[in-house]
C-alpha positions in Angstrom: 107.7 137.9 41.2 107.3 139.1 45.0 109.1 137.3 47.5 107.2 136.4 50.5 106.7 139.1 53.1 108.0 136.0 55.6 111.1 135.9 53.9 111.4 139.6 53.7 110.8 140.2 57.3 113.2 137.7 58.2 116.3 138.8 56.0 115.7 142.1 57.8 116.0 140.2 61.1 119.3 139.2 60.2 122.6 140.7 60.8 123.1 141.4 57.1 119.3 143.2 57.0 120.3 145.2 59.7 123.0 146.2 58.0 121.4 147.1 55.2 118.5 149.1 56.6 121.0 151.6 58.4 122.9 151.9 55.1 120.1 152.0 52.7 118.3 154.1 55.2 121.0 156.3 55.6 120.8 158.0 52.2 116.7 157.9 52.5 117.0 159.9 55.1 118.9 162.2 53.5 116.9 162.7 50.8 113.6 163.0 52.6 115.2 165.0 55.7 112.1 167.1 55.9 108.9 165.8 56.3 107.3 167.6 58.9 103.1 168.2 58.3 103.5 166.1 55.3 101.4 162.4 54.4 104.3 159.6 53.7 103.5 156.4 51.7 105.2 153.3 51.5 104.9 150.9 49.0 106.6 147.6 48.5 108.4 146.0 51.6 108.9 149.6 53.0 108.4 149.5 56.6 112.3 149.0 57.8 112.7 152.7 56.2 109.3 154.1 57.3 109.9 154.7 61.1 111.8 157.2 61.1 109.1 159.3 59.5 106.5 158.4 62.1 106.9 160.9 64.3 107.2 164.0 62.4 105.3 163.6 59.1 101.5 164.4 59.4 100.5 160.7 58.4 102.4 157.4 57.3 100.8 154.8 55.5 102.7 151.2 54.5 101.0 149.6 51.5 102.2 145.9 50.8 101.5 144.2 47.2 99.0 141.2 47.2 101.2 138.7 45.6 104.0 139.5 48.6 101.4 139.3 51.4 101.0 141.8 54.4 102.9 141.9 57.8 101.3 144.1 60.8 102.9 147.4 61.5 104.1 149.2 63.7 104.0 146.0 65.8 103.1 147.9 69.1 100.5 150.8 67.3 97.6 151.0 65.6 98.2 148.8 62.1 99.2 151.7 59.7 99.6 148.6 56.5 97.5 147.2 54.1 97.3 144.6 51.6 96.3 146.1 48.3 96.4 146.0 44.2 99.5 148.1 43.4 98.0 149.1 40.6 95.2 150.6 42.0 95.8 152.5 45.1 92.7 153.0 47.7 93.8 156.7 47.8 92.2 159.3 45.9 94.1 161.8 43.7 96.8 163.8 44.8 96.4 163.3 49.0 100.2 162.0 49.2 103.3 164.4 49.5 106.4 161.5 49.6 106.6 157.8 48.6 108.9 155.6 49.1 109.2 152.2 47.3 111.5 149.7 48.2 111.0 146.0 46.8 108.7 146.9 44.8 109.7 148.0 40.8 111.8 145.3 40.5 109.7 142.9 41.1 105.9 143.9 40.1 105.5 142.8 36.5 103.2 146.1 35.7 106.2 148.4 37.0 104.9 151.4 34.1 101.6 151.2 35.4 102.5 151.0 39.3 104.6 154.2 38.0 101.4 155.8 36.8 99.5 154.9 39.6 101.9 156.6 41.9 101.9 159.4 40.3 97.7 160.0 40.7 98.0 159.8 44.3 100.9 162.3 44.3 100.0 165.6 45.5 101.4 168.5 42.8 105.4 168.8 43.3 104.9 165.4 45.6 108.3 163.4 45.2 109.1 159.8 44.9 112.1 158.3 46.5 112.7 154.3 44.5 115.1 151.9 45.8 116.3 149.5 43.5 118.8 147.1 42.8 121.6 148.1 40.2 122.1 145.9 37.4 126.1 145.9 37.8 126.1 145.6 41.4 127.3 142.2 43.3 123.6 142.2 45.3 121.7 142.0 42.2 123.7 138.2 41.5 123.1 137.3 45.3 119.7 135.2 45.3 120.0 135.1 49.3 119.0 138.7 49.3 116.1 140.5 48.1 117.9 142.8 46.0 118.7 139.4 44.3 115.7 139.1 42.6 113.1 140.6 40.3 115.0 143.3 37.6 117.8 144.9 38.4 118.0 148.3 36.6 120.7 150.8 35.1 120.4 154.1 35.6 119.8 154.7 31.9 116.9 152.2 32.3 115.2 153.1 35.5 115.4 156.8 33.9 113.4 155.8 31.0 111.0 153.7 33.2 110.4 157.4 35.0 110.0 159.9 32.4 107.7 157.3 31.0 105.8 157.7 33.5 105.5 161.5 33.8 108.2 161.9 36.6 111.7 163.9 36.7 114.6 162.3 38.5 116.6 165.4 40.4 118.8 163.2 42.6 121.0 160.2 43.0 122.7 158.4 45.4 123.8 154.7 45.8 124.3 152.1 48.9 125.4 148.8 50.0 129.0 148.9 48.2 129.7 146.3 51.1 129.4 142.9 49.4 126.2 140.4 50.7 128.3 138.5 52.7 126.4 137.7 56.1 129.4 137.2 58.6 129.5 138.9 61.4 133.5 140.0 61.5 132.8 141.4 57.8 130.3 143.6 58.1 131.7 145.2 60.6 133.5 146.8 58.0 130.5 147.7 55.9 130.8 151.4 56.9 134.9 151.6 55.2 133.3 150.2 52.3 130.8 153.1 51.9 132.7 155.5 52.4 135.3 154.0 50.1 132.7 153.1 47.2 131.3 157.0 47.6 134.6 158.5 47.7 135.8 157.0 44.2 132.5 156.7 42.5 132.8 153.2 42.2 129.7 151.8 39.4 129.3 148.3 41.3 126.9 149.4 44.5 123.9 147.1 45.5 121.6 149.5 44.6 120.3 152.9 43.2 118.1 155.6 44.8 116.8 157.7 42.7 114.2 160.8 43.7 112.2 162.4 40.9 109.1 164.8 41.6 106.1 164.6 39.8 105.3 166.7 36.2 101.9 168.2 36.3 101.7 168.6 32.3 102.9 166.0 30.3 105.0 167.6 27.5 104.4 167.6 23.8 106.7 166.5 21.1 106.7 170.2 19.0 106.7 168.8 14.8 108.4 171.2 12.6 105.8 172.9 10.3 106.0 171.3 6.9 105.7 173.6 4.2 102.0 174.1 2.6 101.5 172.8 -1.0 99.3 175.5 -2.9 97.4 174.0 -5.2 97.1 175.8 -8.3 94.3 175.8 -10.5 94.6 173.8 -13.9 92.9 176.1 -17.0 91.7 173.5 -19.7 90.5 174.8 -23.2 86.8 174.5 -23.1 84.3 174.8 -26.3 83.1 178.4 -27.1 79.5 177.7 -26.8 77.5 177.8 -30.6 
């Protein structure tokens, strides 16, 4: 179920949210560091990760679910949002180069089929960048955050969920090894804790992003040819004709 976009907007108004949009938003960056003359789409609750795109990518578009409501943005620009069906996209086929989603595959209840409709409005080679929370992760257990609710996902099982869908995951990452805990003294030591859960590889980060790019032909299981049965004729005595 979708939280509200109220609540949404306000936990990234907090000191916690602000944390965790320049951590989270630290390794999207790095993963989408080029997107000069390309379109950008996000989808889910987004827009915290989706300005530093604006000004370099040919087009940015922020598409909100109807059962988590719509917020205006950018607040001081021309409304680039809309509410919409995430299942079916108001885009035609293959016009978008990146999409983000954030808030979004944990919580939609059609997650294969918002998959498959991401990947129609992918242009050929397009890539998808998903953000969501890991299943062994302290944030997934921490209702007073949005990465506390929905379904938290493995990397085994949000793999699945993407080669289901006709994508390839080539690259990793994870964020918000810092625990949820909104005072202001501790997260000032959110950054140690990054660089301390990267360093050792620990399993227990808030979350998982994962970027796959998009397969043009889906792939056929090849069978083993089974050998041919010959049938061979059966000769039965017949009566000589009299």
């Amino acid at each position: 179920m979708f939280p509200d976009v109220v609540d949404l907007r306000s936990f990234y108004a907090q000191p916690l949210g602000v944390v965790t949009r320049r951590l989270v938003g630290r390794a999207i960056r790095t993963r989408f560091d080029d997107v000069s003359n390309l379109s950008v789409l996000g989808i889910g609750y987004a827009t915290p990760y989706l300005g530093v795109f604006r000004e370099e990518c040919e087009r940015t578009l922020a598409f909100m679910p109807g059962a988590q409501g719509v917020t205006r943005w950018p607040s001081a620009a021309p409304t680039l949002a809309a509410l919409v069906d995430e299942t079916e996209l108001p885009l035609s086929n293959g016009v978008i180069d990146r999409v983000l989603a954030v808030h979004l595959l944990e919580m939609t209840p059609n997650a294969a089929e918002v998959l498959r409709e991401v990947w129609r409005v992918l242009a050929p080679g397009g890539r998808l960048l998903c953000v969501v929370p890991n299943r062994r992760g302290v944030w997934a257990r921490a209702d007073t955050t949005p990465f506390g609710h929905g379904q938290p996902f493995s990397r085994s099982q949000i793999t699945s969920l993407l080669r289901e869908a006709l994508f390839t995951p080539v690259g990793w990452d994870e964020a918000l090894y810092v625990p949820p805990v909104p005072r202001t003294w501790f997260l000032r030591t959110a950054v140690a804790w990054e660089r301390v859960g990267h360093s050792v590889s620990a399993p227990f980060a808030g979350v998982h992003i994962v970027e796959a790019t998009k397969q043009v032909y889906k792939p056929v299981p090849i069978r083993k040819r089974e050998r041919l049965r010959v049938l061979e004729p059966v000769l039965a005595p017949q009566p000589a004709g009299g």
